[in-house]
N, C-alpha and C positions, 0 to 999 in steps of 0.2 A: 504493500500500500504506500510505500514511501514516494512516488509521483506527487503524493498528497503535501510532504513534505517540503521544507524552504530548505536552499533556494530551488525555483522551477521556473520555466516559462510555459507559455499556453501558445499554439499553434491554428491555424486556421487553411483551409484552403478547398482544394480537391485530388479526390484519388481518380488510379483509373485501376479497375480490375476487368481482364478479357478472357476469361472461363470458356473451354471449350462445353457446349452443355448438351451434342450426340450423347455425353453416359450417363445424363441425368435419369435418361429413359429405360428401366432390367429390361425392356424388351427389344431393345436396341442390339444390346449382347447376342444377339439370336444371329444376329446376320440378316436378318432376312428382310429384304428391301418391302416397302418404303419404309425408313428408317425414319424417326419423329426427331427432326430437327431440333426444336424449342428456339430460343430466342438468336443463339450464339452459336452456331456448330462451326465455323471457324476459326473460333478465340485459340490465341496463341498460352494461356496460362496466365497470362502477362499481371505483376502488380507492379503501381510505380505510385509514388508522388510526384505527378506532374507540376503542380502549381500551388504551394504552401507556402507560408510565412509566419515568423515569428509576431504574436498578437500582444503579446505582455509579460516581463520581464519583473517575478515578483521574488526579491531580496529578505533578508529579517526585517532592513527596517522599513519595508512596504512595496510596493510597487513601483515600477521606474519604467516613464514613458521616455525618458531621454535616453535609455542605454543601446548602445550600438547596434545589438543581435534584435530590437525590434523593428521588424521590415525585414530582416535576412531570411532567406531562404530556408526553407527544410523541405532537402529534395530527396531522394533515393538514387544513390550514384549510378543504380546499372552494375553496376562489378562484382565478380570477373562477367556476371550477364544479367539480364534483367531477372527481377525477385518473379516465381510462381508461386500461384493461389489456386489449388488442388482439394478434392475433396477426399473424405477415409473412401467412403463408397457409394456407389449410385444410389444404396439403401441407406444411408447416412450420412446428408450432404447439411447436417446440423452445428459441424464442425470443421470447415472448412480453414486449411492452414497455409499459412503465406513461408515458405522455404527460399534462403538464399537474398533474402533483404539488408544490404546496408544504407543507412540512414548516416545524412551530413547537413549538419546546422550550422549558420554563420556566412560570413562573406572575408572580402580582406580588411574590411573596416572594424567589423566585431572580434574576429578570428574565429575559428571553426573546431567542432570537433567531428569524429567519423565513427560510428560503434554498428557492429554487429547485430541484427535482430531476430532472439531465440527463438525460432518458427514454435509457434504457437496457433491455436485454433479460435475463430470468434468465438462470440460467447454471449447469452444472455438480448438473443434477439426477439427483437418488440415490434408490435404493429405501428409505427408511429409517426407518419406522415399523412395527417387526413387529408380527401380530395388527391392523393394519389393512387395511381396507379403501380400493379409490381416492374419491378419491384424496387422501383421508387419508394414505397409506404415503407420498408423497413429496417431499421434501427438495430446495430451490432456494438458490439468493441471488443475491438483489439489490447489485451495489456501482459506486456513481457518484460525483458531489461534487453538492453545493448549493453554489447561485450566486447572486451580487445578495442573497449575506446583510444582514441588518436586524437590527439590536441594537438592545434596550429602550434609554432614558437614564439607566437604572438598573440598575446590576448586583449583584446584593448576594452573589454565587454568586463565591465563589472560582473554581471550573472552568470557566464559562463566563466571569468575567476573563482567567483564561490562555489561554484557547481564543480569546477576538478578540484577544490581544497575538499568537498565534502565527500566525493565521494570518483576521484580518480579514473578508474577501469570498469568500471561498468554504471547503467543509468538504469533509472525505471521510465519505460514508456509505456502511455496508455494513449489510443484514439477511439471513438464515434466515428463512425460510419454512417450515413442515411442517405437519402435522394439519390439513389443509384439510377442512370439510366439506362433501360436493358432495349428502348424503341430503335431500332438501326434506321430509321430515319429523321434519326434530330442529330444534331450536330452534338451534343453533347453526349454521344453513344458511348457506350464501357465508360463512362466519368460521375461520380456521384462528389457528395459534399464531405468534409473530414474535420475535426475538433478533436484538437489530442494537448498533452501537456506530456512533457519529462521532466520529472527531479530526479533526485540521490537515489541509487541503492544501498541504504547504509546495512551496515553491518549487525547483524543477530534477525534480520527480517527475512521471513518468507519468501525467496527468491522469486522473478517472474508473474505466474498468475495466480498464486497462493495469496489467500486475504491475508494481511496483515491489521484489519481495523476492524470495522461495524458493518452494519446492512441493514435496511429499514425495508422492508417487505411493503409489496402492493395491499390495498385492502379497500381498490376500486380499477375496474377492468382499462377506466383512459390512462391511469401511469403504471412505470416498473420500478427496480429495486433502485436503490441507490446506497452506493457503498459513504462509510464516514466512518471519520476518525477525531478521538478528544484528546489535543494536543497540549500536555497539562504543563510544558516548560512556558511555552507558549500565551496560557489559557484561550485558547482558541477553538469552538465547533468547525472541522472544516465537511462539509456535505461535496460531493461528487454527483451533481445532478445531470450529467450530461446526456443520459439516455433515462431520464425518466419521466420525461414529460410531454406531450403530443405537440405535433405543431401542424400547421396549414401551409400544404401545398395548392393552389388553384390550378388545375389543371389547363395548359392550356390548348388549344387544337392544333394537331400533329400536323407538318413539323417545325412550327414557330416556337418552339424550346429559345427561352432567351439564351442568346450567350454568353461563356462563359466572362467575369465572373460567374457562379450561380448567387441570382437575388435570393437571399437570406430567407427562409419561409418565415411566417410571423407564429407566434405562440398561438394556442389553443387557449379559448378563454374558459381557464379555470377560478375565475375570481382574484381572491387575495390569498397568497398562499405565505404561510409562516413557519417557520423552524422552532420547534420546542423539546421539552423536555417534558414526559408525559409522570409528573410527579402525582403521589397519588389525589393530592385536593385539588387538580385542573393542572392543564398544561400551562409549565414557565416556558413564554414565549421568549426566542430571543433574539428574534428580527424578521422582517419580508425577502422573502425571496425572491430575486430579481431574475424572471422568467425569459426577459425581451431576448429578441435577436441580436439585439448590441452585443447583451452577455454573454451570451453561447458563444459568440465570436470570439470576444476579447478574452474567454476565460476558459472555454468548452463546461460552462455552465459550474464550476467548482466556486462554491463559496465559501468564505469564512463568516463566523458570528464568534464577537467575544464573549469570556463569559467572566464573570465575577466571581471570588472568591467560593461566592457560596452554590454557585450555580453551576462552578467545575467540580463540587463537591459529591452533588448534585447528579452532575452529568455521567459520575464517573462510576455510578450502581443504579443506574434508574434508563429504562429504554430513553430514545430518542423519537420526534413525529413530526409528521409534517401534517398543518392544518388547513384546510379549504373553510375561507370567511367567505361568505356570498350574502346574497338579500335574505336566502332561507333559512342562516344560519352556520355552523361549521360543521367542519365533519373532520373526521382521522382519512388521511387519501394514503400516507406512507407513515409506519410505523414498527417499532424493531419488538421483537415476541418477549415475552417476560423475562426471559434469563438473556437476550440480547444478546443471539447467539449468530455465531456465523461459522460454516464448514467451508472448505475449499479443500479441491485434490489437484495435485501434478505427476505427472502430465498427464492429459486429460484425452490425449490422443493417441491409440498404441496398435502396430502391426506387428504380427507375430509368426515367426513361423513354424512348424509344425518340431514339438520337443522346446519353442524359444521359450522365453520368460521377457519380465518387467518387473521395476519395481512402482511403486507409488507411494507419493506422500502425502495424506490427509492432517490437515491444521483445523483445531475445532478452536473456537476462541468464546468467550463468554465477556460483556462489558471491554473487549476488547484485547481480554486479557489472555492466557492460556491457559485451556480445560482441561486441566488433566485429571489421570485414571477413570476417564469417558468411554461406553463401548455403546462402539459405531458397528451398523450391523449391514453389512451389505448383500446384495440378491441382484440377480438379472432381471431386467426392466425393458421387456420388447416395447415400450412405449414411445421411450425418446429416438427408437430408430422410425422410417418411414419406409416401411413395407409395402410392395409392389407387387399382389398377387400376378401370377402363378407361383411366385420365387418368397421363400419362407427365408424368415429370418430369429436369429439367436440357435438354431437347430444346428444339429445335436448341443445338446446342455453341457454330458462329457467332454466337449471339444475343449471347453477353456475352464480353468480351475480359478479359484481364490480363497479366501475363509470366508466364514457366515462372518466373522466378526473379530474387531480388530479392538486394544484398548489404547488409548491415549498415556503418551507420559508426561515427564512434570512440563517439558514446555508447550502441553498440547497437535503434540504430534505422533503417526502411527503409520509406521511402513510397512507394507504388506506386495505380497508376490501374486502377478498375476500371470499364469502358464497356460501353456498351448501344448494339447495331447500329441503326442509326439505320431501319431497316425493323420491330425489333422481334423479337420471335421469331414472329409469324407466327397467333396462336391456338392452337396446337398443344392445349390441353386443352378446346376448343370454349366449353362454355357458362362456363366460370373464366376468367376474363381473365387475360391475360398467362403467365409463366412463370415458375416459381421454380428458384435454383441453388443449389448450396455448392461453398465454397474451401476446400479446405483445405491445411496445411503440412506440409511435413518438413526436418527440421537434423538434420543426420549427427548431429551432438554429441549429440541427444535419442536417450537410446536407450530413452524407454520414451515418447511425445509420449500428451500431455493430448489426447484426441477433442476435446476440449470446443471449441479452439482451432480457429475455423472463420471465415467472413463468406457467411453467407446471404444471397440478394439475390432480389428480382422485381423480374421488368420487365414493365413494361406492353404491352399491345398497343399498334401503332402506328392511329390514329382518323383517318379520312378527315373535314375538316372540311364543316363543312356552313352555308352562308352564310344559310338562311332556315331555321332549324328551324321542327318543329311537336309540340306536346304528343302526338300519336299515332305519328308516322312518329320522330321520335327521341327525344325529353326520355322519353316514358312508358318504352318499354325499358330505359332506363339506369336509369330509379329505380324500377321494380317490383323488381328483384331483392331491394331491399333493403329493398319494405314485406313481401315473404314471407321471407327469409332470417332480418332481425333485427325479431321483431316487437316492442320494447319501442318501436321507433320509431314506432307508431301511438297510443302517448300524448300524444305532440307534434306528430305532423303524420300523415298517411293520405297515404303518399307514388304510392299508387294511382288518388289520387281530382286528378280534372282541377283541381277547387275549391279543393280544401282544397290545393293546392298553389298555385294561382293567390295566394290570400289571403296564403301565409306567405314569396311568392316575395320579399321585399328579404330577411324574416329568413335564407331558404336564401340568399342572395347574399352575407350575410354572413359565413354560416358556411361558407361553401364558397372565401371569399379569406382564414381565417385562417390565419398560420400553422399548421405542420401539429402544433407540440407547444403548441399553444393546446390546451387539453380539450371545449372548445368546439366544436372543428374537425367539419365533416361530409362526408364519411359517418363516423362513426366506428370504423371500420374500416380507414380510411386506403388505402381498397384503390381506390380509384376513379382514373383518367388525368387529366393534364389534359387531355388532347383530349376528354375525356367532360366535363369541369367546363367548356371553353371551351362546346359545345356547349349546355351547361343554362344557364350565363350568357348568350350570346348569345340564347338566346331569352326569357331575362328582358328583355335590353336592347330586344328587338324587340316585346315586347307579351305576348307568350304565344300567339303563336296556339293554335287549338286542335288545327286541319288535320281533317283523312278519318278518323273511327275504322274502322279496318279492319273487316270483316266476318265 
């Protein structure tokens, strides 16, 4: 949670994501033409920050509109190649992860730094652009850390001074995502709207997407969760409202999409909304929350309320709410459950192959604090996948193991093993390889639990190896799929054609041993075995036969 944390700055702009979305479709997998396009079938993977900038530069002792890095850029370099946003699986496209992203803040006037971004998966996505269309209407974030940060030798930027005294080699970054546009005939195609903030990764916190703060749960269908933290060096409430409050898109008729910029949508009229503290004689309110456009811009909606001695007191065993004042009166719209508790796991995203393992870490917090000797009790939850009849999902059960339940130690933490039967799950969805699962938790103490809080997993099918391939009898089968599936990949190579693969085989040998958050990495889709990768290598190593083309 330390984004939350000073110093930070807040960013603004737009992203572009360009998803291949042929495999959105299990029935696609089939082969069998006409295959169901959807919006994108020839996106390249592609994620970038085309057009961001730094919105506000906020120090301990407040915010600073004169400091140099506001107006600078935050772009994503491209290097060694542009970042991809990939899904686990056609059945589980809830978690979709950006691999191969670096991010650079600054210009030569502020000085810059460069950090790594730990692919991670969205998360905690909302309906929340009313008066749009998909999928424009919905609301994500991104929050990880950058790693193997690089600072110019020059820093002329006050906030990025404090920012590497506080925390050197790695950052927390979080963004919102909404107003995506998926219509290919508006100029603003693959480009949605972005609000993000980085501060410190300090030291003894929850690395990446593990809570380190609060959560104030929905308890009305127009807003979502919002994370918070009570920063008592400080005394400061600070709420992260960035995705949890609807706004208004007007549609308008295709294809007069303004350009970019994108005009700001305007908030959803909720009334008067105010930040309290739900003590038990009436909420202590402790300011209005400023909803506009302005804010989200300048801040991606994170606010602060100070609080007074007695009201950090206060703050620091008694949930957290947000109030709706209107003419009929108030109401509780966001509010954190009695013990004010919040669970997070990492990673929340895991392929597996048949015999692999994972590990995981679950953070249970309470008042923000750590719950230990807590037992968290976990089960398979075909719910959070989306299922595609004919093709069943979480099937066979045996495929993947974990415990019924895990207990917490003293700093509210619990690792646990999650394994892939070493047979595999068997094909069970024929022409889709392997099988996809979800985990999910329950802690008594949580008496209203975040869906959100899950670990999606595919396993691979188990590959009988094969000591002599040949380009017809196996290498072709494994890589058709994916010259008809993702055809942007016939820009770069005709993965169909006996030739055109012959020619580019050391390049495919290369990109098939990179790591897998290289952006490089192929297939891009990350979906392929290594018993299918052993196979396509060893018959690079052996020559390439051609063998028999079937009849």
């Amino acid at each position: 949670m330390s984004y939350l944390d000073l110093p930070r700055l807040h960013f603004f702009g737009t992203f572009r994501a360009d998803p291949s979305t042929l495999n959105n479709t299990a029935q696609n997998y089939t082969l069998q033409p006409p295959l169901s396009p959807a919006w994108n079938p020839d996106g390249s993977h592609a994620w970038q920050f085309p057009s961001c900038t730094v919105q506000t530069a906020v120090l301990a002792s407040g915010k600073s509109g004169s400091d140099p890095v506001v107006g600078a850029p935050v772009a994503s370099t491209d290097k060694p190649s542009v970042a991809k946003l990939v899904d686990l699986d056609t059945e589980q496209q809830m978690v979709s992860m950006i691999f191969g992203l670096q991010v650079q803040v600054g210009n030569a006037a502020s000085g810059t730094f460069t950090g790594t971004f730990e692919p991670t998966a969205f998360n905690d996505i909302f309906l929340r652009m009313l008066g749009a269309q998909p999928d424009a209407v919905f609301a994500a974030y991104y929050q990880s850390v950058l790693t193997g940060v690089q600072w110019s030798k020059t820093l002329a930027s006050p906030l990025l001074k404090a920012l590497k005294a506080a925390s050197p080699t790695s950052l927390s970054i979080k963004w919102v995502v909404d107003d995506f546009q998926d219509d290919s005939t508006s100029p603003n195609f693959t480009l949605g709207r972005v609000a993000g903030t980085i501060g410190p990764a300090l030291p003894g916190e929850p690395a990446g997407s593990l809570a380190a703060g609060r959560l104030l749960r929905p308890q009305d269908q127009q807003v979502n969760f919002a994370p918070c933290q009570i920063d008592a060096k400080r005394k400061v409430a600070v709420f992260d409202f960035g995705n949890s409050f609807p706004t208004l898109r007007p549609l308008p008729a295709a294809p007069a999409t303004p350009p970019l910029p994108f005009p700001n949508p305007q908030p959803a009229n909720l009334g008067t909304l105010q930040a309290g503290i739900a003590a038990s004689s009436g909420p202590v309110i402790l300011g209005t929350i400023d909803t506009s456009a302005a804010a989200y811009q300048a801040t991606a909606a994170i606010q602060e309320f100070p609080l007074s001695a007695q009201q950090l007191a206060l703050a620091q065993k008694t949930p957290l709410v947000v109030m709706q004042e209107s003419g009929s009166g108030s109401m509780v719209l966001l509010d954190e459950d009695a013990n004010a508790t919040s669970l997070s796991v990492a990673p929340r995203v895991l392929r597996l192959e048949p015999g692999g393992s994972a590990k995981c870490t679950l953070v249970a917090l309470s008042f923000g604090k750590p719950a230990g000797g807590q037992k968290i009790s976990l089960a398979l939850n075909n719910n959070i996948l989306q299922q595609q009849p004919p093709f069943p999902v979480g099937v066979p059960k045996k495929a993947l193991s974990f415990p019924a339940s895990v207990v917490t130690n003293s700093k509210g933490r619990a690792t646990f093993t999650v394994s892939a039967a070493a047979s595999g799950p068997g094909n069970p969805r024929g022409p889709i390889d392997g099988q996809v699962y979800a985990i999910a938790f329950t802690w008594k103490l949580d008496g209203n639990p975040d869906p959100n809080t899950a670990v999606s997993v595919h396993v691979y099918d188990k590959v009988k190896p094969v000591a002599k391939p040949t380009w017809w009898q196996d290498v072709e089968p494994i890589l058709r799929p994916y010259d008809d599936l993702y055809p942007f990949m016939a820009q770069i190579i005709d993965l169909d054609d006996y030739a055109a693969v012959q020619a580019a085989a050391q390049q495919i040998k290369m990109r098939l041993m990179l790591p897998e958050t290289d952006p490089r990495y192929m297939p891009v889709t990350r979906d392929m075995s290594a018993g299918k990768k052993k196979i396509v290598l060893t018959w690079i190593a052996n020559g390439m036969p051609q063998g028999t083309k079937p009849a």
